[in-house]
N, C-alpha and C positions, 0 to 999 in steps of 0.2 A: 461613867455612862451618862448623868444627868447633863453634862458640859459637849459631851462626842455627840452624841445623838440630834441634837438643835445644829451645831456645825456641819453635823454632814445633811440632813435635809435642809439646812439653808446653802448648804454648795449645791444640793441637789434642784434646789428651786431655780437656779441660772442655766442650771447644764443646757436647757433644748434654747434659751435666748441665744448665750456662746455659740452652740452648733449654729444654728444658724444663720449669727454675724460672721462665724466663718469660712463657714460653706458659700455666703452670697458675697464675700467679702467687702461688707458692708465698711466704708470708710468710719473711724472712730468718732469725729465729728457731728456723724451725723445716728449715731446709738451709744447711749448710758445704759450704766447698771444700775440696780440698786443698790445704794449703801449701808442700806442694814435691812434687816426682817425685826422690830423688837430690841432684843439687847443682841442679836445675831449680828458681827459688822461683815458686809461682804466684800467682794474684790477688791481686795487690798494688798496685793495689786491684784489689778483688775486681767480678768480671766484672758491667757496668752495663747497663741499659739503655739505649735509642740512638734515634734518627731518622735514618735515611739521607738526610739532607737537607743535606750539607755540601755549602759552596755550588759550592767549587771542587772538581774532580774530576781527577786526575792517572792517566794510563794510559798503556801500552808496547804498540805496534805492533810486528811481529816482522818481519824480513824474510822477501820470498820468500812472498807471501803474496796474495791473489788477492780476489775478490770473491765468490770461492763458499767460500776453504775457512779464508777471519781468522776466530781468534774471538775479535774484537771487533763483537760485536755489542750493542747498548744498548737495550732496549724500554721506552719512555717511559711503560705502563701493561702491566697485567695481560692477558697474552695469554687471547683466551678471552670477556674482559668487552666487551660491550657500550657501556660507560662511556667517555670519553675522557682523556687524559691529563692534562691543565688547565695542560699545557704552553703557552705564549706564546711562547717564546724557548728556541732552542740556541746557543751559540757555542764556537768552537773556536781553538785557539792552536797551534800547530807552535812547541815549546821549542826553545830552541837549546842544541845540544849537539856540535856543527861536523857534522851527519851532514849530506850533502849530498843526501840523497833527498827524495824526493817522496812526501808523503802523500795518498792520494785519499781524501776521503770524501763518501759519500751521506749525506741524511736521506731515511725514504719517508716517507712521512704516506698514510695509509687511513681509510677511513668503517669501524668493525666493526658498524656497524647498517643497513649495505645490503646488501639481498638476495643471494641466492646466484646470481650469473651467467657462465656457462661460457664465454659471447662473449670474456672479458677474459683476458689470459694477464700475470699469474696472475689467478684470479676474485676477483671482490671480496665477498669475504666474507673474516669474521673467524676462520671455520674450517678454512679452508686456510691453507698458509704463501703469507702474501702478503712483499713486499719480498725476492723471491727471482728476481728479473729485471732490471738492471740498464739492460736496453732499454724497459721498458716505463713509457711516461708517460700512459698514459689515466687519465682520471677521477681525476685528481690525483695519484696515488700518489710521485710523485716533486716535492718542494721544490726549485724553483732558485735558487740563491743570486742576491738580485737587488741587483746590485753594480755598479761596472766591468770589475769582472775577468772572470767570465763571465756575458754576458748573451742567449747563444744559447738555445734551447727544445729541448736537446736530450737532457735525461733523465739524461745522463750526469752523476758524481760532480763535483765540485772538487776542484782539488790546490792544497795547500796544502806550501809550502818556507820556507827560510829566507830566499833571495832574493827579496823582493819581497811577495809572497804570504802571509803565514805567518798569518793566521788569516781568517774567514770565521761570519756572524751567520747563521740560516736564522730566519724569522717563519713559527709553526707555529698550526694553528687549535686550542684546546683543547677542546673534545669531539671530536675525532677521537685518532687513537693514531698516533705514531713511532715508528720505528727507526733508530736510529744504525747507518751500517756504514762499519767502516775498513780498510785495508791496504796496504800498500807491497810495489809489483813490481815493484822496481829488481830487475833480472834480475845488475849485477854483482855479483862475488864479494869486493867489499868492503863491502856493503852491510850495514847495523847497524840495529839497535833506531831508531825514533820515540817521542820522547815527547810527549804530544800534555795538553792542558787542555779539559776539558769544563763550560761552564759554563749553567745551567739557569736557567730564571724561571717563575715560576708565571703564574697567567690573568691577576694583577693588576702584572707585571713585575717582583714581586719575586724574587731569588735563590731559586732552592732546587737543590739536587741532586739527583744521577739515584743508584738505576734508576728510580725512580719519588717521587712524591709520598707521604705519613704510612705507609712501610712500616716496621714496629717491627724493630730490631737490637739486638743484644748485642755489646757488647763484650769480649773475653777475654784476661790479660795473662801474660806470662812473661820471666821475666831468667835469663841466663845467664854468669852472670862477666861484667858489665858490660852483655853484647848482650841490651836489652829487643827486645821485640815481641809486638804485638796483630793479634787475629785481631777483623776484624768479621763475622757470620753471622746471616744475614736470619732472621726468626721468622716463621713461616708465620701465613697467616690461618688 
C-alpha cells in the first residue's frame, strides 16, 4: 500500500495533461511530461494512445451488493445514441478463487430507436433509464441465457459459481444496445470479492472488448520503488 498509493496519484496527476494532448492531438514535439513527482518516475513510457478493445476484460464484484445498488454496471454503447452496439456476443467466466458464492448476472438488451411508451415499466425509450427492473421482460429487454442451465422465460438473472455453473454465453442483436449488471448477495458474513471475466465480440464474432467498440483511451504509467502501475482513462468524443 505505502509503494501503490504514490504510483497511482502520480499516474493520476498526468491523466487530464494525456486527455488532452490527445484529444487536441497535440504533436509530441511540441508537449512533455513530467518525469518524476519526488521519488515517483512517471511516463516511462510516456502515456500512449489506446483502443479499449482488450479482448479479455477482468473485474471485482463486491460483496453485499444488490441489483439496484452494484456498480458493476457495463453499457455496451453510448447512452443516449440512437445507434446500436455491434455487439454479437457476451460471455462470462466466475474465476476461481475458492469464494463459494454466487454470482448473478443480467444482460438487458433495448431498442433506443422505439418510440417513447409509458405502457412499459420501464418505457422504452432510450431517454429514460431503461435496465433498471429486474422484473420486467416485455419487448425484449431482458436476454435469457439459452442453455441447459436456465431455460425458464423468466427475466430473471443467471448465477454463475464455481460448482457447476461458472460461466454462461448471452447471443445479443447488434443494432440494439446492452447492459451488463452484476452482484453478489450472499447475505453471509464471510462472504468476499467475485472475480468475474468479460468477454465481447463484435457483429462479425470477432473478439473485442467492452465498454464499448472504437472508444479512444490513454494510457498513463508510474513506478515506485519497484511497484509499476497504469491508469487507463477514456477520451471523450
Amino acid at each position: 500500500m505505502l509503494k501503490t498509493e504514490p504510483a497511482i496519484y502520480g499516474a493520476e496527476s498526468i491523466t487530464e495533461e494525456a486527455i488532452y494532448k490527445i484529444k487536441r492531438e497535440v504533436p509530441d514535439n511540441l508537449f512533455s511530461y513530467p518525469a518524476n513527482i519526488g521519488n515517483i518516475q512517471l511516463n516511462n513510457p510516456p502515456p500512449s494512445e489506446s483502443a479499449t478493445t482488450t479482448p479479455i476484460y477482468q473485474i471485482v464484484v463486491l460483496p453485499h451488493t444488490n441489483f439496484s445498488n452494484t456498480g458493476n454496471h457495463y453499457i455496451l454503447a453510448p447512452r443516449g445514441s440512437t445507434a446500436g452496439s455491434n455487439y454479437s456476443k457476451i460471455k462470462l467466466t466466475f474465476l476461481d478463487n475458492g469464494n463459494p458464492s454466487a454470482l448473478t448476472a443480467y444482460v438487458c438488451q433495448y431498442d433506443p430507436s422505439l418510440p417513447y411508451d409509458p405502457s412499459h415499466s420501464p418505457s422504452n425509450s432510450y431517454s429514460t433509464v431503461v435496465c433498471s427492473n429486474p422484473n420486467d421482460t416485455e419487448n425484449g429487454y431482458w436476454i435469457y441465457p439459452i442453455d441447459s442451465y436456465q431455460t425458464q422465460p423468466s427475466g430473471k438473472g443467471v448465477s454463475l459459481t464455481l460448482l457447476g455453473h461458472n460461466t454462461n454465453t448471452w447471443n445479443l442483436v447488434p443494432n440494439k444496445q446492452q447492459e451488463i449488471i452484476l452482484y453478489n448477495d450472499d447475505p453471509s458474513t464471510s462472504a468476499s470479492n467475485i472475480y468475474v471475466q468479460i468477454e465481447g465480440f463484435d457483429a462479425s464474432g470477432i473478439p473485442a472488448g467492452i465498454p464499448y467498440l472504437n472508444k479512444k483511451s490513454v494510457d498513463i504509467n508510474a513506478d515506485n520503488n519497484g511497484i509499476h502501475r497504469k491508469i487507463r482513462a477514456e477520451v471523450p468524443n
